[in-house]
Backbone atoms as SQL, in Angstrom:
CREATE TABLE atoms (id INTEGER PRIMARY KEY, chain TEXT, resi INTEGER, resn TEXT, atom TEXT, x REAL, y REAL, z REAL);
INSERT INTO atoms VALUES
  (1, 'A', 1, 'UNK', 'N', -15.610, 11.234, 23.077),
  (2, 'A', 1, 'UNK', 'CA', -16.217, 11.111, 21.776),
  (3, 'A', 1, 'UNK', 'C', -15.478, 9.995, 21.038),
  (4, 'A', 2, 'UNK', 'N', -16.233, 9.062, 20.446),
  (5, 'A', 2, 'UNK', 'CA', -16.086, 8.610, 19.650),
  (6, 'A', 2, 'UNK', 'C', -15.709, 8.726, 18.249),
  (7, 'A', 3, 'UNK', 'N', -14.922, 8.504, 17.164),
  (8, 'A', 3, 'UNK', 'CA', -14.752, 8.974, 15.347),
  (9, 'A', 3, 'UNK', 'C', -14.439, 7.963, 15.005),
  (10, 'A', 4, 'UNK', 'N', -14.811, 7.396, 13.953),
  (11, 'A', 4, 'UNK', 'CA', -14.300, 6.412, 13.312),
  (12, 'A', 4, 'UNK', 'C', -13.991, 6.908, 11.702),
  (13, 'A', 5, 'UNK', 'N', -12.830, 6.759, 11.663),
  (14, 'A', 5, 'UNK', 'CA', -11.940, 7.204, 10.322),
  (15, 'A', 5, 'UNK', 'C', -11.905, 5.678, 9.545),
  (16, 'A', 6, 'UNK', 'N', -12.488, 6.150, 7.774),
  (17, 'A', 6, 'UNK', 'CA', -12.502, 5.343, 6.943),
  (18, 'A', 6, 'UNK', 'C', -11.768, 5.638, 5.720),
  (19, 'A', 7, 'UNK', 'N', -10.662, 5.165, 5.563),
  (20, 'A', 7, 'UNK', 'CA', -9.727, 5.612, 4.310),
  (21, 'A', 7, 'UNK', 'C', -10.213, 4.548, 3.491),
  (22, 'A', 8, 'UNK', 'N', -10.559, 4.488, 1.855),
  (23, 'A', 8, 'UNK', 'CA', -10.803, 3.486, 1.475),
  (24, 'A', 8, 'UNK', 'C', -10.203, 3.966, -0.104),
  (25, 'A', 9, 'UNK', 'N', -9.892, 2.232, -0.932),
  (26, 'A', 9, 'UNK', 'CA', -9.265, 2.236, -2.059),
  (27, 'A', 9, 'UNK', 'C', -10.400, 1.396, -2.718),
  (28, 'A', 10, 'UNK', 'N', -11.208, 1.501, -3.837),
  (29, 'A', 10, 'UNK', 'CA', -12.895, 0.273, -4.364),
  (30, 'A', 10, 'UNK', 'C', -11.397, 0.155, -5.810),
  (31, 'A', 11, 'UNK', 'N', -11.633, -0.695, -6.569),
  (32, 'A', 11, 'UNK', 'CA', -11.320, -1.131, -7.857),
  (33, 'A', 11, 'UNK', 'C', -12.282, -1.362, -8.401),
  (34, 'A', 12, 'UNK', 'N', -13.001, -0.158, -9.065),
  (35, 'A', 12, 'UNK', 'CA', -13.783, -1.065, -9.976),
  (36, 'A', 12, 'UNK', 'C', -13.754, -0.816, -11.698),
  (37, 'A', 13, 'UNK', 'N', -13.989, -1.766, -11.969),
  (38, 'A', 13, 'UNK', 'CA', -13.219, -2.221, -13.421),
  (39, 'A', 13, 'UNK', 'C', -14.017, -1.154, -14.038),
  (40, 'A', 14, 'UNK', 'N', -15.402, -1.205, -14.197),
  (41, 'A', 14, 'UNK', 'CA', -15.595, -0.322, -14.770),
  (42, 'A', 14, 'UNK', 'C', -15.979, 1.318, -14.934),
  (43, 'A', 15, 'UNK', 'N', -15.902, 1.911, -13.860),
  (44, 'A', 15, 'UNK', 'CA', -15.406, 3.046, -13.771),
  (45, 'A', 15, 'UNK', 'C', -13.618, 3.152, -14.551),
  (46, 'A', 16, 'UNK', 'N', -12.935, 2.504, -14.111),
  (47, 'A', 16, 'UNK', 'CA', -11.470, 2.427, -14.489),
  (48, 'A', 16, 'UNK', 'C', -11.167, 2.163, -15.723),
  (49, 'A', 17, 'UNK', 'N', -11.548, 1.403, -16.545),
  (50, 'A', 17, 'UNK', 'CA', -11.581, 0.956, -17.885),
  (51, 'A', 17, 'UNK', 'C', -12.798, 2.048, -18.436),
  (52, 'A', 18, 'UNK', 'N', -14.100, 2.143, -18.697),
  (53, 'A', 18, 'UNK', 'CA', -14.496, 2.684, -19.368),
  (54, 'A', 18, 'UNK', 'C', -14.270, 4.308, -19.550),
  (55, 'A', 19, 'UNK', 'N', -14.322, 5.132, -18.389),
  (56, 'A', 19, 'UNK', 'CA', -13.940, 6.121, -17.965),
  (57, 'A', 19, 'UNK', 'C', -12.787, 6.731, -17.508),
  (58, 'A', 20, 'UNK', 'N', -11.976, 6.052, -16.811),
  (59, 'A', 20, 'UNK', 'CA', -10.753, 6.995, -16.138),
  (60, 'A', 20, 'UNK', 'C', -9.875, 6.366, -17.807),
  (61, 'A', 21, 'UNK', 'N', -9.659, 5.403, -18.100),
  (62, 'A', 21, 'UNK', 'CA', -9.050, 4.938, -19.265),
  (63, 'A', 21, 'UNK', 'C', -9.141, 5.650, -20.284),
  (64, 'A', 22, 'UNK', 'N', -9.845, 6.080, -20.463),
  (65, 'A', 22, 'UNK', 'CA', -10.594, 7.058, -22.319),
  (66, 'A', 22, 'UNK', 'C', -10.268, 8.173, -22.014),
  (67, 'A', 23, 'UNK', 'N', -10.229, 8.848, -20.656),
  (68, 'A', 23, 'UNK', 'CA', -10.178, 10.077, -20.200),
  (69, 'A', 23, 'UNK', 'C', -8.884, 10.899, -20.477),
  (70, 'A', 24, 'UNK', 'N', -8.343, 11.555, -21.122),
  (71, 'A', 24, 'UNK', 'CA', -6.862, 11.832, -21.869),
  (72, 'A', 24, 'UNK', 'C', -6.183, 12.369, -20.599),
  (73, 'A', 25, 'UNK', 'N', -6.738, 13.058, -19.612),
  (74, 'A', 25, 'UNK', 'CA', -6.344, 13.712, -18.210),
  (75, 'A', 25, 'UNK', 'C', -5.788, 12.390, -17.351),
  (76, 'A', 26, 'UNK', 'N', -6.898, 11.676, -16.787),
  (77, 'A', 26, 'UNK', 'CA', -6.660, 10.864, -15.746),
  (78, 'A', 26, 'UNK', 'C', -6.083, 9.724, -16.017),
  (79, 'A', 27, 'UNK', 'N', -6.593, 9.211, -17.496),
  (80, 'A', 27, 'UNK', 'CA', -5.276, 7.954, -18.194),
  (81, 'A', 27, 'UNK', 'C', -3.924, 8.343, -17.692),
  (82, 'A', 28, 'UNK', 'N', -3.783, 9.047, -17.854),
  (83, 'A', 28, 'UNK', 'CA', -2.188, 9.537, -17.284),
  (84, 'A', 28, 'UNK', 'C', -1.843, 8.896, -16.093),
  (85, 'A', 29, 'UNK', 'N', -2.697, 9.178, -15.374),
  (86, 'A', 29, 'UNK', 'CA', -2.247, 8.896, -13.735),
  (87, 'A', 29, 'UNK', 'C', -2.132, 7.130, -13.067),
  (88, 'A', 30, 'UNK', 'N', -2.535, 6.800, -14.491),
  (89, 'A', 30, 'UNK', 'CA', -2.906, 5.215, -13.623),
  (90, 'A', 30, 'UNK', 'C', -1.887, 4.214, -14.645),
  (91, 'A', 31, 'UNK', 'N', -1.520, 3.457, -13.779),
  (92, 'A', 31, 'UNK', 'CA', -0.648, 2.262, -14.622),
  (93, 'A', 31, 'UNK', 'C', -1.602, 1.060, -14.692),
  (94, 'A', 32, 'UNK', 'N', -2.155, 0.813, -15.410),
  (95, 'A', 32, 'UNK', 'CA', -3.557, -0.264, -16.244),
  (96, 'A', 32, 'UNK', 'C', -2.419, -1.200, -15.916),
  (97, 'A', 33, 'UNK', 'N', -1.606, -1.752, -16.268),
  (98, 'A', 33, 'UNK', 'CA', -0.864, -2.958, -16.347),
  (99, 'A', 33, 'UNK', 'C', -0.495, -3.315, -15.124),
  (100, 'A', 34, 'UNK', 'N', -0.334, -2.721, -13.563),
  (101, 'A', 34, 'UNK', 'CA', 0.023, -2.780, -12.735),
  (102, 'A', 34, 'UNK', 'C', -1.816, -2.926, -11.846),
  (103, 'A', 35, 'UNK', 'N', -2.581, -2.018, -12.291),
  (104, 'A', 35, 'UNK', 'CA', -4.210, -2.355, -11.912),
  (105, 'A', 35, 'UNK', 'C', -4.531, -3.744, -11.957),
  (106, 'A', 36, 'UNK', 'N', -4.259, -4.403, -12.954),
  (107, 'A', 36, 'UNK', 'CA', -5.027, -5.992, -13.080),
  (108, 'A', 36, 'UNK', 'C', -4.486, -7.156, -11.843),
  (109, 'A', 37, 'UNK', 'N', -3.188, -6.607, -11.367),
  (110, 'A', 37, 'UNK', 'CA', -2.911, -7.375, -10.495),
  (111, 'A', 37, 'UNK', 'C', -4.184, -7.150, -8.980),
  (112, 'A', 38, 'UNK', 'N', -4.527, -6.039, -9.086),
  (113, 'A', 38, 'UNK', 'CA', -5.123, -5.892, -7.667),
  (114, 'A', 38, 'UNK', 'C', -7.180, -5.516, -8.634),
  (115, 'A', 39, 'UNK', 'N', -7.509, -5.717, -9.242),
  (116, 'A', 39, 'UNK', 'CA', -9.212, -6.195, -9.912),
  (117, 'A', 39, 'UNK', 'C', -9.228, -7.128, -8.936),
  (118, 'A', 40, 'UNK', 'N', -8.317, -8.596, -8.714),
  (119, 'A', 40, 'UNK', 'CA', -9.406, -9.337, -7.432),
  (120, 'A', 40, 'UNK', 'C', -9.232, -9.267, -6.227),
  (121, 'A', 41, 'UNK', 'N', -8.752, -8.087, -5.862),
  (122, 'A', 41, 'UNK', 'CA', -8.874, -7.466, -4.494),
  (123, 'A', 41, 'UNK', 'C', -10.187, -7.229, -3.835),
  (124, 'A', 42, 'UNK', 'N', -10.496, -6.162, -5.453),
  (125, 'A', 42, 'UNK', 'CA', -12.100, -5.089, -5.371),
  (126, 'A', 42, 'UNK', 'C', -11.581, -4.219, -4.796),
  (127, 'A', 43, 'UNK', 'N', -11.054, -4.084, -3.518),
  (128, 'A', 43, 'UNK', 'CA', -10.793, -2.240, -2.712),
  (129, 'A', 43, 'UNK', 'C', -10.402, -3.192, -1.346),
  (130, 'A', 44, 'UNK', 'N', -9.861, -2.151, -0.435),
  (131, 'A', 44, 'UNK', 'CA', -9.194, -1.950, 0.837),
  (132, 'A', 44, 'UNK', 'C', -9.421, -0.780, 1.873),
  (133, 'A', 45, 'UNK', 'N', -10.738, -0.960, 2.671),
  (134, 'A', 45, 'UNK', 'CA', -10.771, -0.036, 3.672),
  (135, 'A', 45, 'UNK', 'C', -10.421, -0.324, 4.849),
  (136, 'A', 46, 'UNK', 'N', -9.519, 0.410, 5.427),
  (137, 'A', 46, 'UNK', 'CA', -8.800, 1.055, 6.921),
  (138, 'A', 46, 'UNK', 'C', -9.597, 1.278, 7.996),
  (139, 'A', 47, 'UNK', 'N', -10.427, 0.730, 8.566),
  (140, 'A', 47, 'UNK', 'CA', -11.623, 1.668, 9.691),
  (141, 'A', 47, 'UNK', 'C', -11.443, 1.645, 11.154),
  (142, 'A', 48, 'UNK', 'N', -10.642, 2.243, 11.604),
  (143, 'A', 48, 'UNK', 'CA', -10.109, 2.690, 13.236),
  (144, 'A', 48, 'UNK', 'C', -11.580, 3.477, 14.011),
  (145, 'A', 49, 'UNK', 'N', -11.852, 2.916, 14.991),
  (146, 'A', 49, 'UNK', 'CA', -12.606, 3.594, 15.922),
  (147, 'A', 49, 'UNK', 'C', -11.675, 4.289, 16.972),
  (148, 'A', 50, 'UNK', 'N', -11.833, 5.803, 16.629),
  (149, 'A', 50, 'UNK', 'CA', -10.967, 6.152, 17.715),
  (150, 'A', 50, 'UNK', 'C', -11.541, 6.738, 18.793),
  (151, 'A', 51, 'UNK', 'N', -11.325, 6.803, 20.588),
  (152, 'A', 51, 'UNK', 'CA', -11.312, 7.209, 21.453),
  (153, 'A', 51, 'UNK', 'C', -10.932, 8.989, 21.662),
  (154, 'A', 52, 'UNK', 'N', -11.373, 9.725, 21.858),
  (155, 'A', 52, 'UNK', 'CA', -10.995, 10.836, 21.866),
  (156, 'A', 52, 'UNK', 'C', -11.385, 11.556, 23.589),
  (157, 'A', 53, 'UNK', 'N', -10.522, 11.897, 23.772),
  (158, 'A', 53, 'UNK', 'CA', -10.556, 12.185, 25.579),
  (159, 'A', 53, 'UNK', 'C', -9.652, 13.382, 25.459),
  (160, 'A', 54, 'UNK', 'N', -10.211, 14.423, 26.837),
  (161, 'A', 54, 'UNK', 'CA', -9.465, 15.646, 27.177),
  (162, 'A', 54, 'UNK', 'C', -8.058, 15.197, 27.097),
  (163, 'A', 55, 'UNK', 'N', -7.569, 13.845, 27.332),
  (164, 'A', 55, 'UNK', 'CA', -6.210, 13.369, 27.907),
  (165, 'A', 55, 'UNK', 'C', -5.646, 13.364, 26.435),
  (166, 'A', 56, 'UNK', 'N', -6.312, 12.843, 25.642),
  (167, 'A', 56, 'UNK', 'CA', -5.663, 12.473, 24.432),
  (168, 'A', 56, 'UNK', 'C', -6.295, 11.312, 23.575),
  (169, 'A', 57, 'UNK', 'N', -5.924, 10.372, 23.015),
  (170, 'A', 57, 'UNK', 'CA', -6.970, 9.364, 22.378),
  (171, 'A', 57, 'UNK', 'C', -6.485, 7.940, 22.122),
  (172, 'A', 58, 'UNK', 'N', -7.468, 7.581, 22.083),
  (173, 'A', 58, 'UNK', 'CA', -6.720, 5.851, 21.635),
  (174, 'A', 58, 'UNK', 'C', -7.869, 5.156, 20.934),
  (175, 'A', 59, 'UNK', 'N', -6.471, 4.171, 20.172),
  (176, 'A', 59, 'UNK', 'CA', -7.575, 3.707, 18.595),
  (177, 'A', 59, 'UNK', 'C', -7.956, 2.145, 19.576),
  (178, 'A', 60, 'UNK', 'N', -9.327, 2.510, 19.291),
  (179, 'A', 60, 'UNK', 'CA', -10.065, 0.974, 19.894),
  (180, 'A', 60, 'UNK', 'C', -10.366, -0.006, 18.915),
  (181, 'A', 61, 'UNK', 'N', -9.363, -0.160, 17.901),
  (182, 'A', 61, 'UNK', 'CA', -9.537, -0.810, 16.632),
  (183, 'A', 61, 'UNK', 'C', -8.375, -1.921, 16.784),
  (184, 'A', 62, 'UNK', 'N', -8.575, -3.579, 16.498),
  (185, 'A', 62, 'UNK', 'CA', -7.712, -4.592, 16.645),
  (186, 'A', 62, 'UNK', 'C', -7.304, -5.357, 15.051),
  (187, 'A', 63, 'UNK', 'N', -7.803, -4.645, 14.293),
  (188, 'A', 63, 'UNK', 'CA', -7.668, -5.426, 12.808),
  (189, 'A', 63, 'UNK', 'C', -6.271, -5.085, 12.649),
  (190, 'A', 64, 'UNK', 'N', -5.595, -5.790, 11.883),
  (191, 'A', 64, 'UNK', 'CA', -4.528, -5.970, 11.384),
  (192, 'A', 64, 'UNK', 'C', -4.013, -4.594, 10.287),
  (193, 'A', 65, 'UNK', 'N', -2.967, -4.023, 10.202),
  (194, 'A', 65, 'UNK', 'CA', -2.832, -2.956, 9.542),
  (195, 'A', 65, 'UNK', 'C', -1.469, -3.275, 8.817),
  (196, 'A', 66, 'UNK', 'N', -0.610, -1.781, 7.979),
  (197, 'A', 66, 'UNK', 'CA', 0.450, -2.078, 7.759),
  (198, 'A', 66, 'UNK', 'C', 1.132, -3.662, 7.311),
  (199, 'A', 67, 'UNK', 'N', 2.512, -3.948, 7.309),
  (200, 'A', 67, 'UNK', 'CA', 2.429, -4.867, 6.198),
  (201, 'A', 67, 'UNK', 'C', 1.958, -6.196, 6.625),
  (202, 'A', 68, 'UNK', 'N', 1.316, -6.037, 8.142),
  (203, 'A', 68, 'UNK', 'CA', 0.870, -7.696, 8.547),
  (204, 'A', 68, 'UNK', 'C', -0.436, -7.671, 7.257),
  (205, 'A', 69, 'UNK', 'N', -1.471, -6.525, 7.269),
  (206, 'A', 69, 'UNK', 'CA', -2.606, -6.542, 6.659),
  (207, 'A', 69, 'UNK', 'C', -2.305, -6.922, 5.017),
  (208, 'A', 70, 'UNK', 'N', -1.279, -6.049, 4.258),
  (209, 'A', 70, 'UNK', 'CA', -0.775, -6.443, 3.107),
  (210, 'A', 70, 'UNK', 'C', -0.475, -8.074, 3.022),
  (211, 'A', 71, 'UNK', 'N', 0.203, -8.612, 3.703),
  (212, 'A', 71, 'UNK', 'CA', 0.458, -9.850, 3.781),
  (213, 'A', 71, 'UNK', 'C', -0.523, -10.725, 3.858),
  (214, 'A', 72, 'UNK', 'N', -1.583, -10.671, 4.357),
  (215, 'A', 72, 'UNK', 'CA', -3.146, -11.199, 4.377),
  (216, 'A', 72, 'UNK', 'C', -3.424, -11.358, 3.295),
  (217, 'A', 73, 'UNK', 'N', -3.522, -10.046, 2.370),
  (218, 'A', 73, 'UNK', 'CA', -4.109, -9.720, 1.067),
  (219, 'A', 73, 'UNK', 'C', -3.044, -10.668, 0.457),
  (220, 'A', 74, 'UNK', 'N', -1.954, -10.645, 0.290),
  (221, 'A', 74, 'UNK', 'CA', -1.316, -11.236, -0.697),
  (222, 'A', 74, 'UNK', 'C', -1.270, -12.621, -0.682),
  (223, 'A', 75, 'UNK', 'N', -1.726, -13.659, 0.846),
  (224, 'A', 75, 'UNK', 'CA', -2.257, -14.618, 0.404),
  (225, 'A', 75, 'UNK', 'C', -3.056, -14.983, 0.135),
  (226, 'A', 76, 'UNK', 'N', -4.234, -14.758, -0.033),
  (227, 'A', 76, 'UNK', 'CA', -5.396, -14.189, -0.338),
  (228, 'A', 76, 'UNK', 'C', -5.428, -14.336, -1.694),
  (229, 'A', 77, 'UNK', 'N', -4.757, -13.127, -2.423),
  (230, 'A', 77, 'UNK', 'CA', -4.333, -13.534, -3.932),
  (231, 'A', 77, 'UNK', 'C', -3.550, -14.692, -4.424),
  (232, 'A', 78, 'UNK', 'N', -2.701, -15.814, -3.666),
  (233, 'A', 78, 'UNK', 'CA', -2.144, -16.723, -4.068),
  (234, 'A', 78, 'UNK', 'C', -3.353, -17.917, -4.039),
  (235, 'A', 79, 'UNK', 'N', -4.175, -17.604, -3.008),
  (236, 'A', 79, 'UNK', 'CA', -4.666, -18.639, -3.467),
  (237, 'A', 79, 'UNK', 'C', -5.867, -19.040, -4.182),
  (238, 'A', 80, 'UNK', 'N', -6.332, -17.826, -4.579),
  (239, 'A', 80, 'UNK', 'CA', -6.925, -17.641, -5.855),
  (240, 'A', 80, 'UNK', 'C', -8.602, -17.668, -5.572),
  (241, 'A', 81, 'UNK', 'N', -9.431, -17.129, -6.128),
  (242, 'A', 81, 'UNK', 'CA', -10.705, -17.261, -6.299),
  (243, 'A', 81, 'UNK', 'C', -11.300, -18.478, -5.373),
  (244, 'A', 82, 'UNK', 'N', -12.313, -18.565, -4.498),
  (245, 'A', 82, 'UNK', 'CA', -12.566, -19.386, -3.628),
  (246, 'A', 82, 'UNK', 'C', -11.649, -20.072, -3.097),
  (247, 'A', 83, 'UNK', 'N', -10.367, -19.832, -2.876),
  (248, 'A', 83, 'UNK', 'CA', -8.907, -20.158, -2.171),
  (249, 'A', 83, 'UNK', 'C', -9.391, -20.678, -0.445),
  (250, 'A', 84, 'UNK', 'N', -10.907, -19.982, 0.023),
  (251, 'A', 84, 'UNK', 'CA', -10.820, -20.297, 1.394),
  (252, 'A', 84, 'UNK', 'C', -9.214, -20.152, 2.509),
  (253, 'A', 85, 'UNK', 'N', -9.665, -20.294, 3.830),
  (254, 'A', 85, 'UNK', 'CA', -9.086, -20.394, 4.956),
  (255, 'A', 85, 'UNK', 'C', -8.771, -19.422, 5.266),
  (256, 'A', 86, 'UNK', 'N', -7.973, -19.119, 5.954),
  (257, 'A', 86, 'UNK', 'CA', -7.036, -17.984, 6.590),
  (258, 'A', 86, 'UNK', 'C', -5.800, -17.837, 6.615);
């Protein structure tokens, strides 16, 4: 059998600002000043296809994870809005 596991993080401004922000509960939980750095992200999903066998399993997934994947993202953000390349 096949599973493919999707952990995912969306940013979106306005759910976050209009709602979680005003919200006296969940304002709590979020650092707004530390959010604006990652708005031009948008979100970050994880998606492993995994292998699942009587033997045991293996992830048939080759994307980049952990801090090689962070490191992507963060040039990404240096080089800004239509930054291009790789």
């Amino acid at each position: 059998m096949v599973v493919t596991v999707e952990p995912g993080l969306y940013f979106s401004r306005f759910a976050l600002e209009e709602v979680y922000r005003r919200h006296p509960v969940h304002s709590r939980f979020i650092n707004f000043e530390a959010l604006e750095r990652y708005y031009p992200v948008g979100g970050v999903r994880i998606e492993d296809d995994i292998l699942v066998t009587e033997g045991g399993y293996e992830n048939l997934t080759t994307a980049p994870k952990g801090e090689e994947a962070c490191e992507i993202v963060r040039r990404s953000l240096e080089r800004g809005p239509g930054g291009g390349g790789s």
